[in-house]
C-alpha positions in Angstrom: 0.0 0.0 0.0 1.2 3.2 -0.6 -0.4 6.8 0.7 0.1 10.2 0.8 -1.0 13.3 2.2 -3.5 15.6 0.0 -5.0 18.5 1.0 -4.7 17.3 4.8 -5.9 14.1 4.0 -4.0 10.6 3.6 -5.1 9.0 0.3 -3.8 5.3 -0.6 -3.5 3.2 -3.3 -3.5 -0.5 -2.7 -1.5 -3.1 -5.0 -4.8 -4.7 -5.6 -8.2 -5.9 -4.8 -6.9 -8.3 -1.9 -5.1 -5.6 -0.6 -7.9 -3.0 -0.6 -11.0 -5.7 0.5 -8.8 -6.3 3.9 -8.6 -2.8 4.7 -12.3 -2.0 3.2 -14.3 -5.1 3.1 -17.8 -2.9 3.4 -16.6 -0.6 0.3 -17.8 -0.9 -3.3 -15.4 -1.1 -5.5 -15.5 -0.1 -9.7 -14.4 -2.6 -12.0 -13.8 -0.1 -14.6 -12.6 2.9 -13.4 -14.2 5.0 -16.3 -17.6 4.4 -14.3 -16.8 6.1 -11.2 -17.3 9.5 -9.5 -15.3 11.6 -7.3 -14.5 9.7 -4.4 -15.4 6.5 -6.3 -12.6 3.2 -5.4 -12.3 2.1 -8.6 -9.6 -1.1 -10.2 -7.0 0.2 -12.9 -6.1 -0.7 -16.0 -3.1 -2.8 -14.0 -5.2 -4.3 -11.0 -4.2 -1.4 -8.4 -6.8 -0.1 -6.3 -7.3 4.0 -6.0 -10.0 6.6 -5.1 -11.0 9.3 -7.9 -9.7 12.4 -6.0 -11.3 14.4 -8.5 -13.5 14.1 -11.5 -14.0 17.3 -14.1 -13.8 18.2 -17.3 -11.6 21.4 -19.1 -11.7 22.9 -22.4 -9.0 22.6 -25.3 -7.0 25.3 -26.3 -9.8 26.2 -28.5 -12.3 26.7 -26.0 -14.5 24.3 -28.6 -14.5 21.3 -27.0 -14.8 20.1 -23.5 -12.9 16.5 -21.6 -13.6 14.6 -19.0 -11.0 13.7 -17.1 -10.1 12.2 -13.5 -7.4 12.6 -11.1 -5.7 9.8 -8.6 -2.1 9.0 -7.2 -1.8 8.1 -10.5 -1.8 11.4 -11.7 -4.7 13.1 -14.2 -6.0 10.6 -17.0 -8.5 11.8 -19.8 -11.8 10.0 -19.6 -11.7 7.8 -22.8 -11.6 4.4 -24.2 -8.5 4.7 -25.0 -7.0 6.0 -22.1 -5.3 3.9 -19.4 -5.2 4.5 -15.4 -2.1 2.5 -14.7 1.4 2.5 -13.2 3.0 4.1 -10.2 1.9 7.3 -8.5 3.6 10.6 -9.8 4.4 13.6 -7.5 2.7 16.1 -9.2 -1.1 14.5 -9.2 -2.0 17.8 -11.3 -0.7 17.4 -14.5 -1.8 14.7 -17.3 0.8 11.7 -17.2 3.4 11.7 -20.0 2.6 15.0 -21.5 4.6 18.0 -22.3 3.3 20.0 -19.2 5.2 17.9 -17.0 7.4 19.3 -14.3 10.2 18.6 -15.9 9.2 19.7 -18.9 7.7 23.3 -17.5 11.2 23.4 -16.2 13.3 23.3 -19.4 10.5 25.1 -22.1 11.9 28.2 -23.5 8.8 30.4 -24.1 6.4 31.5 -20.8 2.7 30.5 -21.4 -0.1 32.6 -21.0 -0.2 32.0 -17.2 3.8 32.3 -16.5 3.4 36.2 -18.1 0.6 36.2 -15.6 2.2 35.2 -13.0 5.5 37.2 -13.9 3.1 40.6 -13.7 1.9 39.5 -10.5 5.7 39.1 -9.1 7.0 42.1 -10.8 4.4 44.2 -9.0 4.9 42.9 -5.1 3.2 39.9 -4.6 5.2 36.8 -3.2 5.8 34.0 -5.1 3.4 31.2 -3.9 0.4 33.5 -3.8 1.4 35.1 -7.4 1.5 31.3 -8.6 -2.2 30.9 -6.8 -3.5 33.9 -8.9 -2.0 32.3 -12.5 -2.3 29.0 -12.2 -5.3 27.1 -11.9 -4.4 25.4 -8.6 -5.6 25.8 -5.1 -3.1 23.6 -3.4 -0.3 26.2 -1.5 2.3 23.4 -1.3 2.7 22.7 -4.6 2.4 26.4 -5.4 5.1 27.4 -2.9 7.7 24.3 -4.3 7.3 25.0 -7.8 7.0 28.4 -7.7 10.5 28.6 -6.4 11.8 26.3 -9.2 9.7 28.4 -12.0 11.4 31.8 -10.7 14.6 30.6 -11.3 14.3 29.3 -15.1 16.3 31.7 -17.4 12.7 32.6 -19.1 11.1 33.9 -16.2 14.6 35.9 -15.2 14.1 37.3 -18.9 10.4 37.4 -18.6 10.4 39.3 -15.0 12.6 41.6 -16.0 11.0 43.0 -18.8 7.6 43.3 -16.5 10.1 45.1 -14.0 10.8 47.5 -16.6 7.1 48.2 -17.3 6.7 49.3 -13.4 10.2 51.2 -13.4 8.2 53.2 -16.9 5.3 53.5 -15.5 6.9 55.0 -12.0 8.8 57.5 -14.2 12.0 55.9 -13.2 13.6 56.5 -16.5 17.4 55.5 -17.3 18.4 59.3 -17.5 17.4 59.8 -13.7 19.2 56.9 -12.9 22.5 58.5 -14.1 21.3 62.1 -12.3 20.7 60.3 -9.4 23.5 58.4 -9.5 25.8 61.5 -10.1 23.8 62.8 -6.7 25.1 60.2 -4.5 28.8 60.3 -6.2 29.2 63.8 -5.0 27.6 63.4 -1.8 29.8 63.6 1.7 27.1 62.3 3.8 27.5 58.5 5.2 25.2 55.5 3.7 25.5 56.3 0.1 26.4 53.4 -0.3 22.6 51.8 0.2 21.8 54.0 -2.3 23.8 53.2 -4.6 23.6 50.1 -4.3 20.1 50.2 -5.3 20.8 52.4 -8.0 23.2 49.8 -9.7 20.8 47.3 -9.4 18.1 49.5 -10.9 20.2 50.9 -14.0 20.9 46.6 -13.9 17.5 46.0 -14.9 17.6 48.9 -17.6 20.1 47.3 -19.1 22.6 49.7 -19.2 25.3 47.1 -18.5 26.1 45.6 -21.9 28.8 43.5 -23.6 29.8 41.8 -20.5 29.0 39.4 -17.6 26.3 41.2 -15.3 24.3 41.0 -12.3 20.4 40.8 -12.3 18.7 41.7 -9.6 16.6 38.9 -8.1 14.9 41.2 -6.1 12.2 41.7 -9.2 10.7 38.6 -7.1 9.7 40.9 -4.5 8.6 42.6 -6.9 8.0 46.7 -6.2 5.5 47.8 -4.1 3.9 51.4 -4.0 6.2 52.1 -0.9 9.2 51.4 -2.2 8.2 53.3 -5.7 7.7 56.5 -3.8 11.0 56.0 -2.2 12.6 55.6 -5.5 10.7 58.7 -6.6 12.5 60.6 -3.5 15.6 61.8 -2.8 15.6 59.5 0.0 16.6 56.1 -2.0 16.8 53.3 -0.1 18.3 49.7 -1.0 16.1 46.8 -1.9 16.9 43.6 -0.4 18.6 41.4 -3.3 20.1 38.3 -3.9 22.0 38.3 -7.6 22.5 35.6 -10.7 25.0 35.9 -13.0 23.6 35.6 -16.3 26.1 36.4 -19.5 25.2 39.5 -20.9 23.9 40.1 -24.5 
């Protein structure tokens, strides 16, 4: 038997009917698993005993049609004759077994989809993470929002794609790359102590303008903070303050 914990609640899969009759003798069991509904036991394609976690349908890309499909241990299978319920259980339960939206594969894609650009927008403008992810993504479970989220911030697309929504909210704060060097020309001639915050998050911002070329750079990771209207007005001020940052070197173009 093997189980797991899902949304607070241990779910198992047995290796087969024998199994699953001495733990349940009083529960019905589906032959074919196609039959059941949410909650359902039903036998798999390979003689393994699971419970339909959940049982919905979703449209295709064209918004024409709509599938049926149910989710297990076994991860999400579409609700066909020709579909098999089979095998050992994945750790991502949300995604359809074998296709191109698996984690790895999410990982390693070059272009964003249309709710990574979501998600980056979120991010770029303040909110964490795990609760941008929430927003985007059509997912209500927080733990696998806050463990991939971390993963997805760190691909080179989203760096790229982050960036480029940073410098959206830098435009549309006025923070152009002329004030930058004015500002930074402030803080040069400055006597007074702590400049070097200041600088500091200068640099970084001029960083993300991209006024760094031909050579290795550093990008701020602190785009996934994001800015919020506080920190805005500060850069707006004569008063600028650094922003907490970590840094990547990526190669510069």
């Amino acid at each position: 038997m093997y189980s797991r914990l899902i949304s607070s609640k241990q779910e198992c899969l047995y290796s087969d009917k024998v199994e699953f009759l001495s733990f349940h003798p009083d529960k019905y069991l589906h032959g074919d698993w196609r039959t059941g509904q949410e909650g359902s036991w039903v036998l798999t394609d390979d003689g393994q005993v699971c419970k339909i976690l959940k049982k919905g349908t979703f449209k295709s890309h064209s918004g024409r049609k709509a599938s049926e499909y149910v989710r297990t241990l076994l991860g999400m299978v579409l609700l066909s004759a020709k579909s098999n319920l089979k095998g050992k259980p994945v750790r991502n339960i949300y995604s359809f077994k074998g296709d191109t939206y698996s984690d790895k594969a999410r990982i390693n894609r070059k272009e964003p989809t249309k709710h990574e650009i979501v998600f980056a927008k979120y991010v770029a403008r303040g909110l964490p993470p795990e609760e941008a992810y929430l927003r985007a993504f059509p997912t209500n479970n927080v733990g696998y929002a806050k463990n991939f989220s971390s993963r997805l911030i760190k691909t080179e697309r989203m760096l790229k794609l982050i960036s480029e929504e940073m410098q959206e909210v830098l435009d549309e704060a006025g923070i152009k790359p002329s004030y930058l060097v004015e500002s930074t020309k402030k803080v040069i001639d400055k006597d007074k102590a702590r400049d070097s915050d200041k600088l500091r998050a200068i640099e970084t911002l001029m960083k993300l303008c991209g006024m760094f070329p031909g050579e290795k750079k550093t990008e701020s990771l602190t785009v996934f903070q994001g800015f919020s209207n506080e920190q805005l007005e500060q850069l707006r001020s004569t008063e600028v303050k650094a922003l907490a940052h970590a840094d990547k070197q990526i190669e510069g173009k």
